[in-house]
VOGU-3710 file (C-alpha; in Angstrom, 3 decimals, decimal comma):
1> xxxxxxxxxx> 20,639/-6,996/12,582  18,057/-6,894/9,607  20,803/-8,658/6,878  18,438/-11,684/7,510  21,689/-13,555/8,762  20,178/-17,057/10,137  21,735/-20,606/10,845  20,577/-23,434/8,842  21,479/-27,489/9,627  22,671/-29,099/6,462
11> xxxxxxxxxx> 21,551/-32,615/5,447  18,269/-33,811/5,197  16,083/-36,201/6,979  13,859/-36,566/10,219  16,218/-35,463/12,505  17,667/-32,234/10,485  14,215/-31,684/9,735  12,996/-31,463/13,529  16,384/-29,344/14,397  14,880/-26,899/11,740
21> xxxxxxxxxx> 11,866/-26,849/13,205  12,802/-26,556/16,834  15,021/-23,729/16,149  12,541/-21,785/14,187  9,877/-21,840/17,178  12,767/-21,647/19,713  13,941/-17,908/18,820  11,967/-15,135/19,147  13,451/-11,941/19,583  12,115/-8,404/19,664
31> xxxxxxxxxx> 13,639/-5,146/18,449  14,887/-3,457/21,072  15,602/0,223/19,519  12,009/0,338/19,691  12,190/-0,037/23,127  14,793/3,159/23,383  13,052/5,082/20,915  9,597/4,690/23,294  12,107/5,859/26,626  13,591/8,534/24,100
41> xxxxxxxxxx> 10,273/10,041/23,097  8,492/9,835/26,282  11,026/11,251/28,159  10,534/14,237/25,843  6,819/14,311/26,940  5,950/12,758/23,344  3,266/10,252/23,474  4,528/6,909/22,086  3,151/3,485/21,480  4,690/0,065/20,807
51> xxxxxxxxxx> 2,897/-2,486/18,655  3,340/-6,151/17,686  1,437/-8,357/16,360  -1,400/-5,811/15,730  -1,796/-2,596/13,932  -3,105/0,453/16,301  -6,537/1,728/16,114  -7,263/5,138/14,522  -10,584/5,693/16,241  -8,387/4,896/19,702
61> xxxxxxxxxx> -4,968/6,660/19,079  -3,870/9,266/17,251  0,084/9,492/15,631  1,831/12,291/13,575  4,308/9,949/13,336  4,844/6,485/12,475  8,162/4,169/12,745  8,753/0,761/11,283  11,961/-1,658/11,402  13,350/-2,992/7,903
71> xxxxxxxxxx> 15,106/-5,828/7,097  16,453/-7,915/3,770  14,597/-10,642/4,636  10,661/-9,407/4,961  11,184/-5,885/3,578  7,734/-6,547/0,745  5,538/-7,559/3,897  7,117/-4,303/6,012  6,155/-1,564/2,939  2,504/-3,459/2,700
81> xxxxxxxxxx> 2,362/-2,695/6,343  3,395/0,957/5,989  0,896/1,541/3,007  -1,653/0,067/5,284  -0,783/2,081/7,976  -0,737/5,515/5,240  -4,138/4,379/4,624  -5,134/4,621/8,250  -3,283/7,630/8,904  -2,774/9,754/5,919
91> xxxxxxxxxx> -1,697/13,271/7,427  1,459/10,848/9,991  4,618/10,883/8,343  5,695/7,296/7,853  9,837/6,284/7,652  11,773/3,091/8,462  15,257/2,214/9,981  17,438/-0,594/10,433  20,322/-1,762/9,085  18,549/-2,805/5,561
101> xxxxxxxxxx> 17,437/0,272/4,986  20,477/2,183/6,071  21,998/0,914/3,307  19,613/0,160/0,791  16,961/3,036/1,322  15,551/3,582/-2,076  13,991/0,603/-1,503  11,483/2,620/1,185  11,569/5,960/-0,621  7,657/5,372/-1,076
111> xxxxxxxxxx> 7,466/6,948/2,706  7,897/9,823/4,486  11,498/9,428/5,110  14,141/6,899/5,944  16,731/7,164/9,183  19,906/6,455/7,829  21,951/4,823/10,785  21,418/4,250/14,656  17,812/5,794/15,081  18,493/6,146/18,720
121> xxxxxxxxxx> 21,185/8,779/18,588  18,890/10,741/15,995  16,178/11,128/18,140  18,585/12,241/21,155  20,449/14,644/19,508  19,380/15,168/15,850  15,445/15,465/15,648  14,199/18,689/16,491  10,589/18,719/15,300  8,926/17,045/12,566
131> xxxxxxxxxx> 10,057/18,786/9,445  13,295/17,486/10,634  11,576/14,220/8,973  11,769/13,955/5,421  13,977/12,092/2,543  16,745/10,382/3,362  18,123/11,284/7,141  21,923/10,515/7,615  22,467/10,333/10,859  25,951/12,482/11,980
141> xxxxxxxxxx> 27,449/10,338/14,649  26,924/6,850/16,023  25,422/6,618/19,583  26,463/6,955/23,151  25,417/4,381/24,550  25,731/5,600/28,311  23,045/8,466/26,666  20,705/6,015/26,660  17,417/5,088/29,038  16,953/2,671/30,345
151> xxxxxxxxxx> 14,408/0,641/28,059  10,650/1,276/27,857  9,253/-2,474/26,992  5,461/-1,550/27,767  3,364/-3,159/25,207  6,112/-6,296/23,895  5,163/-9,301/24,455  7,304/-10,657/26,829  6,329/-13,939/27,176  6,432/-14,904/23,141
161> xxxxxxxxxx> 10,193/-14,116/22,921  12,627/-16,637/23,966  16,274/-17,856/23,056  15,492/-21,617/24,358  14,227/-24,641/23,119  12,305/-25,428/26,120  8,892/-25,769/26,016  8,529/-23,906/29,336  8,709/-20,433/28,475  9,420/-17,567/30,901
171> xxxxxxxxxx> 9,388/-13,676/30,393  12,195/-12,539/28,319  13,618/-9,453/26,779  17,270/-8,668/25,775  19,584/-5,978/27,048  22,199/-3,936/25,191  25,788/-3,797/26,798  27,847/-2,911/23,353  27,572/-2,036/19,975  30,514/-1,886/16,985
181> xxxxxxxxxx> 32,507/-4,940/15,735  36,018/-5,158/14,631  36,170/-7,910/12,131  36,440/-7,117/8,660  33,365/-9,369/7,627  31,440/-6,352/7,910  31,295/-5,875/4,124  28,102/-8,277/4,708  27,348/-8,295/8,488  24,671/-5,500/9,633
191> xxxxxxxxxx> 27,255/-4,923/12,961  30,363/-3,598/11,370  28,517/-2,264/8,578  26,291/-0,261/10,306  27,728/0,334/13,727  31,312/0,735/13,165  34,344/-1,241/13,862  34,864/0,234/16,899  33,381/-1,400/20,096  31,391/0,673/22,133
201> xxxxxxxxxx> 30,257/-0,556/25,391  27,347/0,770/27,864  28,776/1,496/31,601  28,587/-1,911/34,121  26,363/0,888/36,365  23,643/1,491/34,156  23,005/-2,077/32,562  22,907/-2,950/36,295  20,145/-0,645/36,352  18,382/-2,135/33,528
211> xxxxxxxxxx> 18,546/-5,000/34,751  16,590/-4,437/38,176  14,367/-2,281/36,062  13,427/-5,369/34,231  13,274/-7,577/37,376  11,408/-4,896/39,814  8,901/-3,663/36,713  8,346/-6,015/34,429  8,773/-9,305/36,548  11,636/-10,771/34,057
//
């Protein structure tokens, strides 16, 4: 969720050690509103481009626009990657979301702007062109989630992530089916903080049809 929520194994020794250790290469998860916002933004005939791992290429690609994901936990690395990425794109406008920064964005007010709740149901019904991109953006509503695409997951790197400790890993990527929580720990918990205490869920239809989008496309 970006609060940098983890488990931990308490105790010492070999054992608690190698649990630590096992767990730490075991779960690798992506960030899958990146993987709406590239359906969102193609779908609108915008050209969009996921990276991991590596930091595009101006002499290859060309943005106006440039996204990153904060969170509590890494949030000094993520603004030394955005100042490296002004550097190689000075005229893009450069903003962050995420929970972290929803609620702590003066902390990334040296960018272009900051998206101030779910990111996906600004860019479906809130952006309009790119002055629409600037300060602090509060987004109006939370997100439909029967609104949204299918998942565009070209370019993530589908065989690093994994939720196993096996050594044997397959392709994996994570589907969204709901969103909200009703507990009242959300005075420190990135769900209920950020996506309300109501549960929304995404129709039985369409994560159907995620799902054989994943198997038939991308071999999951």
């Amino acid at each position: 969720g970006g609060f940098g929520t983890a488990d931990d194994y308490q105790g010492g020794g070999l054992v608690i050690a190698l649990a630590r250790h096992i767990k730490k290469r075991a779960v690798c998860l992506p960030v899958l509103s990146f993987a709406y916002l590239q359906a969102i933004l193609r779908s609108r005939s915008h050209y969009a481009k996921y990276f991991e791992g590596t930091l595009p290429d101006p002499e290859k690609d060309y943005f106006d626009v440039i996204l990153l994901h904060g969170t509590i936990v890494d949030y000094r690395y993520e603004c030394r990657i955005a100042r490296e990425m002004q550097r190689l794109y000075p005229k893009a406008k450069i903003g962050f979301f995420g929970s972290f920064p929803t609620i702590v964005p003066e902390l990334f007010n040296n960018f272009s702007f900051v998206i101030q709740g779910e990111v996906e149901e600004f860019f479906i019904n809130q952006f309009k062109n790119l002055t629409d991109l600037a300060g602090n953006i509060k987004v109006a509503s939370l997100t439909d989630l029967n609104e949204l695409p299918t998942p565009d997951i070209e370019g993530f790197l589908l065989n690093q992530y994994g939720y196993s400790i096996s050594p044997f890993r397959k392709r994996f990527m994570t589907l969204l089916s709901s969103k909200g929580c009703p507990y009242n720990c959300r005075y420190y918990c990135g769900y209920g903080q950020v996506q309300g205490s109501v549960v929304r869920q995404r129709s039985a239809v369409k994560v159907v049809e995620d799902i054989k989008v994943y198997k038939t496309k991308y071999d999951i």
